[in-house]
C-alpha positions in Angstrom: 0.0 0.0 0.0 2.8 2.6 1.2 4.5 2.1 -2.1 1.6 3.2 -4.1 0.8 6.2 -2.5 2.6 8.3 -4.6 0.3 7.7 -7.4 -2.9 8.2 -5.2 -4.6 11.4 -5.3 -7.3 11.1 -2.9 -7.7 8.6 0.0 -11.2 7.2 0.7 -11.2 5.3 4.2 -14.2 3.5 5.0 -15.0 2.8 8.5 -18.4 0.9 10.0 -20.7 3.4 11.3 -21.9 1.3 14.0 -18.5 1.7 15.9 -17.6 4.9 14.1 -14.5 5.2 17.0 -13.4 1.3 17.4 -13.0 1.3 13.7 -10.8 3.5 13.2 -7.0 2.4 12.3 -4.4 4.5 14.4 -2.1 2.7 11.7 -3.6 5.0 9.3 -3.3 7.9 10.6 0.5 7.3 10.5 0.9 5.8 7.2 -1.6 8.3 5.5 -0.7 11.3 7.2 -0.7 14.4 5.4 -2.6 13.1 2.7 -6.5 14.6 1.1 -8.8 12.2 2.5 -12.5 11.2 2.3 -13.8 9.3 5.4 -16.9 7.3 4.4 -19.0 5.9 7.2 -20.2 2.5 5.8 -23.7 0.4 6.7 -25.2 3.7 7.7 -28.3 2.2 7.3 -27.6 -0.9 9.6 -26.6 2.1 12.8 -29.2 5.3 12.1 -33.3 5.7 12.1 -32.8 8.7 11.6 -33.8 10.1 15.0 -32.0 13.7 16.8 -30.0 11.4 18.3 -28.5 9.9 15.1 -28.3 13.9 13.6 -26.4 14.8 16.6 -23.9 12.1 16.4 -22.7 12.5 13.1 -22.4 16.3 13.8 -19.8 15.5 16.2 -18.1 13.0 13.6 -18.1 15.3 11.0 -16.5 18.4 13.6 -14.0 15.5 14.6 -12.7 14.9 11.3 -12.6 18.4 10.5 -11.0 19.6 7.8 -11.2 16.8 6.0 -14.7 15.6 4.5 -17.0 13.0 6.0 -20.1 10.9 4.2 -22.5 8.4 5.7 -22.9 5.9 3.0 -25.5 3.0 2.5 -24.1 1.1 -0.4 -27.8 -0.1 -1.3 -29.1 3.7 -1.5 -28.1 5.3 -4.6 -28.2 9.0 -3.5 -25.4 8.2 -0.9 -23.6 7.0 -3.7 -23.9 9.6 -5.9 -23.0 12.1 -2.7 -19.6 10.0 -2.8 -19.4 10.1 -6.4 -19.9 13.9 -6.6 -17.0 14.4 -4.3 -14.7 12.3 -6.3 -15.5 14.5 -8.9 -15.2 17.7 -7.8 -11.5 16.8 -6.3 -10.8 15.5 -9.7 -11.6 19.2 -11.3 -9.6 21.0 -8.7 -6.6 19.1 -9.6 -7.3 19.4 -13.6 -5.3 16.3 -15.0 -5.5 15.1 -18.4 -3.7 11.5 -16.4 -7.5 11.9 -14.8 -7.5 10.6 -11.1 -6.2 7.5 -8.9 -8.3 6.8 -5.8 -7.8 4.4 -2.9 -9.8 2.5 -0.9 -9.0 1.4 2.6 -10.5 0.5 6.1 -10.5 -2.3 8.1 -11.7 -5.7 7.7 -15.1 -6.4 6.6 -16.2 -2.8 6.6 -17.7 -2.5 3.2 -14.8 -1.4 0.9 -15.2 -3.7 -1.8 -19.3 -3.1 -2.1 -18.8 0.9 -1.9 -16.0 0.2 -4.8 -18.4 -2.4 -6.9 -22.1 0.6 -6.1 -19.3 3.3 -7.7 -18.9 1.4 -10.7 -22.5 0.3 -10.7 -23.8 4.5 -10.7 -20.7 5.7 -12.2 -19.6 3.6 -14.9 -23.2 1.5 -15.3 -21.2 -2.0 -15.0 -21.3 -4.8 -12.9 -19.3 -5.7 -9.8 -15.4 -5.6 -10.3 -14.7 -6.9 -6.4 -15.7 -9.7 -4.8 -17.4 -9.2 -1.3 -18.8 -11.6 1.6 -19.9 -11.8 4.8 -16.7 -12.9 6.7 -13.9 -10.6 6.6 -10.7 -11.2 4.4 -12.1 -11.8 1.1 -10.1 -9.4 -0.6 -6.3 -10.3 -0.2 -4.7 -8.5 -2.3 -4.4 -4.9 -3.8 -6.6 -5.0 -6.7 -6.4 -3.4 -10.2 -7.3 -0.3 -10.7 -11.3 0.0 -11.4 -12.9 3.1 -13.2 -15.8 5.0 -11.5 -16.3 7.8 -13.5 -16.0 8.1 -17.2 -13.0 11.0 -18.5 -14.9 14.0 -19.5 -13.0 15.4 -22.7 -9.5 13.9 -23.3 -9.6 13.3 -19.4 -9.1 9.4 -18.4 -11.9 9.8 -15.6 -11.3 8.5 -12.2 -9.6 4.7 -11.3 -10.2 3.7 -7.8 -8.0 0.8 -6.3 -9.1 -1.4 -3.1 -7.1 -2.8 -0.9 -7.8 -6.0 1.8 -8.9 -5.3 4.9 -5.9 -4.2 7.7 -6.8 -5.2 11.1 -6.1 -2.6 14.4 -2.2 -3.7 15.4 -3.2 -3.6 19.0 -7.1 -3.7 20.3 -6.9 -1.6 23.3 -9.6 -4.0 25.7 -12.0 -6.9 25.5 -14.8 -4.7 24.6 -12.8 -3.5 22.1 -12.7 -6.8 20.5 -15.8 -7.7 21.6 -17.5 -4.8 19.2 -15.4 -5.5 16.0 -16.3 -9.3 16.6 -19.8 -8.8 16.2 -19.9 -6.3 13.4 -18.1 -8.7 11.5 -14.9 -7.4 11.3 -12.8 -10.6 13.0 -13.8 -14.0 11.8 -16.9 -15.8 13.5 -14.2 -18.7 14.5 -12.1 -16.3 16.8 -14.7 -15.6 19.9 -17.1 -17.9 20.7 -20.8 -17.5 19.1 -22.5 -17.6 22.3 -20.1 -14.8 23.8 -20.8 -12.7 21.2 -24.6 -13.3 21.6 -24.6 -12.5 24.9 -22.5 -8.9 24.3 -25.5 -8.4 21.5 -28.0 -9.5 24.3 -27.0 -6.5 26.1 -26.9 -3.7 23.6 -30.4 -5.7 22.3 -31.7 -4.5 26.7 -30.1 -1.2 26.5 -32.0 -0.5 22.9 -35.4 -1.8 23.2 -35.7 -5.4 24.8 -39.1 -5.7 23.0 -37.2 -6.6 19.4 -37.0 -9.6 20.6 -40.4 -10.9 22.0 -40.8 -13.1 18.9 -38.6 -15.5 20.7 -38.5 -14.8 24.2 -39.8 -12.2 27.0 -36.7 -10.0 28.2 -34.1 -11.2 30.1 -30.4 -11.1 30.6 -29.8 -15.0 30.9 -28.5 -15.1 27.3 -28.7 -19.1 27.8 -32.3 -18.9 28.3 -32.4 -16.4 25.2 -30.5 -18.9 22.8 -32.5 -22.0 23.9 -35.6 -19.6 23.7 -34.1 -19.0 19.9 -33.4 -22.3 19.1 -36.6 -23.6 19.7 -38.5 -20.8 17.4 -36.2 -20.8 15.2 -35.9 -25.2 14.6 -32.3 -25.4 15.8 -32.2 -28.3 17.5 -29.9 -31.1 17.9 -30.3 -35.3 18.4 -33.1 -35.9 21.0 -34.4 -32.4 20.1 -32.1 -30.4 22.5 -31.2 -26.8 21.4 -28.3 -26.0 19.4 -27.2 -22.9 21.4 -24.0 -22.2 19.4 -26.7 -22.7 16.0 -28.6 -20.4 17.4 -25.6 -17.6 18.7 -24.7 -17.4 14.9 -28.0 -16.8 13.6 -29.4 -14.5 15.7 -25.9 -12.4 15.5 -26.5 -12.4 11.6 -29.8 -11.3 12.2 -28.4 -8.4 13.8 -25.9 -7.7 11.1 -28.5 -7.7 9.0 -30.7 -4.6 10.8 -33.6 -7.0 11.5 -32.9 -6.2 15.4 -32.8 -3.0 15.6 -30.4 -0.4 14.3 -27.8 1.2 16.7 -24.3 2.3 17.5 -22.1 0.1 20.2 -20.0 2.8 20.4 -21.0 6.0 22.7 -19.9 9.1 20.6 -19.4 12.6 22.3 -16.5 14.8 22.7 -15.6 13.0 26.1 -15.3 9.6 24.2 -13.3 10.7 21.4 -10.5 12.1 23.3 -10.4 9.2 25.3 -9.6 7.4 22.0 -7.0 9.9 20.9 -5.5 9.4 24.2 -5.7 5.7 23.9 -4.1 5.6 20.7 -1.2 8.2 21.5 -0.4 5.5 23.9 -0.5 2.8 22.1 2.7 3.2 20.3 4.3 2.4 23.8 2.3 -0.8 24.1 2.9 -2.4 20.4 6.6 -1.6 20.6 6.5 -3.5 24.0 4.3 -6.1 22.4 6.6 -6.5 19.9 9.8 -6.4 21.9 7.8 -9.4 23.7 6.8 -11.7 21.1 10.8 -10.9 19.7 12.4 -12.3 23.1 10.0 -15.3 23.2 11.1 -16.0 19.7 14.6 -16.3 20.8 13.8 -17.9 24.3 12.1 -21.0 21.9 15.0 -21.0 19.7 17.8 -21.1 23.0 15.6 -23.8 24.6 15.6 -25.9 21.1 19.2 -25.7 20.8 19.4 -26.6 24.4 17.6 -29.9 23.6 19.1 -30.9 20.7 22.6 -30.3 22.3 
C-alpha cells in the first residue's frame, strides 16, 4: 500500500458506522498522514433511524474529522452513492489532470470497501461488480487493479479507484474492544465464541429496546435462556431435540448484522469519548513496541531452549 501512495490522489477510508470510533485504524493515521482524505461511514443504514440522536452524532463526527470531509454511505441507496461520487469529482476538477485521477480504498476488515468500490462502478460507470465481497472478513487479499468510477470528460481518463484488503487494528486496546469489532463482523466468527458474542448483543439488544426480541423470548439477561428460547422458534435443535445454542448464537448475531434487530451504534460518541480514544491511541505506540519487543524475546527464548535440547 505505502508504495503506491505516490500515485494516489485522494484517499477514501471506510469505517463501520456502528462503531464509528473502534474502527478506526491508528495505523492509518500514520501511514496516510498528510494526505487529502474522504472518510466514508459504511452500513449507515444498519446504525441510524434517523432520530435527533443519530443527527447529533454524526455532527460531532463530522466536527471531529474536520478539515477533512465526511459521508455516511448506504451502499444499497443510490443517492449516498452519488454524494460520494460527486465528491470524487469535484477533487478531480480541482486538480485538472489530463492523467485523470487515482483513488484508494481502505478501512478495516469487513467494513464495506469492496461493495462501496463495486455501487461506484455500478452509478458511475453502469457496469457490474469488479470486487468480490462476503460476509466474513478477508475476502479481498490482495491490492486489486485499478477499477474506473467515472467516465473522462474530454481527453480526461476519468477517475480509477484501487481497493485494498482489509488491515486489522495492530493492537485492540480492551475486551470490549474486540468484543464490538467481533460482532460487526470485522474478526472471523471462529475467533470468539458465538454464544459470547450473543450475549454482548443480548446487552446492547436490553439497552436498545428489549421488546425486538419478543418473537422469541420475553426480556431477560440470561443469554442461555435467550438462545435456547431462539433455538426452539427458530428449529435449531440437535439429536433428541435439544437446542443448538451455538446454531442459534450465529444466527441470531447475523440477524443483527443484518438490521432485522434493531439499528444502533455500540459505540458511545461525544466529545468526552473521542479524546479518550485519541488518548488511547497516542499511547498505544508504547504498548505495540513492548508487544513486539515481547513476542521478539520469546522467539529467541524458543530457539535457545531448542538448541538446548538438541545439544
Amino acid at each position: 500500500m505505502k508504495t503506491m501512495l505516490s500515485q494516489i490522489d485522494l484517499i477514501i477510508e471506510c469505517r463501520d458506522y456502528r462503531v464509528p470510533l473502534t474502527s478506526r485504524n491508528p495505523l492509518f493515521e500514520e501511514t496516510l498522514a498528510g494526505r487529502e482524505r474522504l472518510v466514508v461511514y459504511t452500513k449507515h443504514d444498519l446504525g441510524s433511524e434517523g432520530r435527533v440522536q443519530d443527527s447529533i452524532r454524526e455532527d460531532i463526527i463530522k466536527k471531529w474529522h474536520h478539515p477533512s470531509s465526511v459521508l455516511f454511505s448506504n451502499h444499497r441507496d443510490k443517492s449516498s452513492i452519488r454524494m460520494v461520487l460527486e465528491l470524487a469529482q469535484e477533487h478531480v476538477t480541482a486538480l485538472d489532470s489530463l492523467t485523470g485521477s487515482r483513488m484508494m480504498v481502505v478501512g478495516m476488515p469487513n467494513v464495506g470497501k469492496s461493495s462501496l468500490l463495486n455501487a461506484l462502478r455500478k452509478l458511475g460507470m453502469h457496469k457490474g461488480k469488479a470486487a468480490s465481497t462476503g460476509a466474513q472478513p478477508g475476502v479481498t487479499r490482495k491490492i486489486a487493479t485499478t477499477v474506473k468510477i467515472i467516465e473522462g470528460a474530454g481527453d480526461g481518463e476519468g477517475v480509477y479507484l484501487v481497493d485494498t484488503p482489509g488491515v486489522f487494528v495492530p493492537y485492540v486496546p480492551n475486551s470490549e474492544s474486540m468484543l464490538k469489532l467481533a460482532l460487526c463482523g470485522s474478526v472471523k466468527d471462529t475467533i470468539i465464541a458465538p454464544t459470547v458474542l450473543a450475549d454482548y448483543l443480548l446487552y446492547h439488544l436490553n439497552l436498545y429496546k428489549p421488546y425486538v426480541y419478543t418473537a422469541y423470548t420475553e426480556p431477560t439477561n440470561d443469554v442461555m435462556q435467550f438462545l435456547d428460547a431462539v433455538a426452539r422458534k427458530t428449529g435449531r435443535l440437535q439429536k433428541g431435540g435439544h437446542p443448538d445454542l451455538e446454531a442459534a448464537a450465529l444466527w441470531i448475531v447475523q440477524r443483527w448484522r443484518g438490521g432485522h434487530l434493531g439499528r444502533f451504534v455500540l459505540d458511545e460518541v461525544n466529545e468526552d469519548a473521542i479524546n479518550r480514544e485519541l488518548r488511547d491511541n497516542e499511547s498505544m505506540g508504547g504498548s505495540m513496541s513492548q508487544a513486539r519487543r515481547e513476542q521478539r524475546n520469546d522467539r529467541r527464548q524458543r530457539t535457545k531452549q531448542k538448541h538446548i535440547e538438541i545439544g
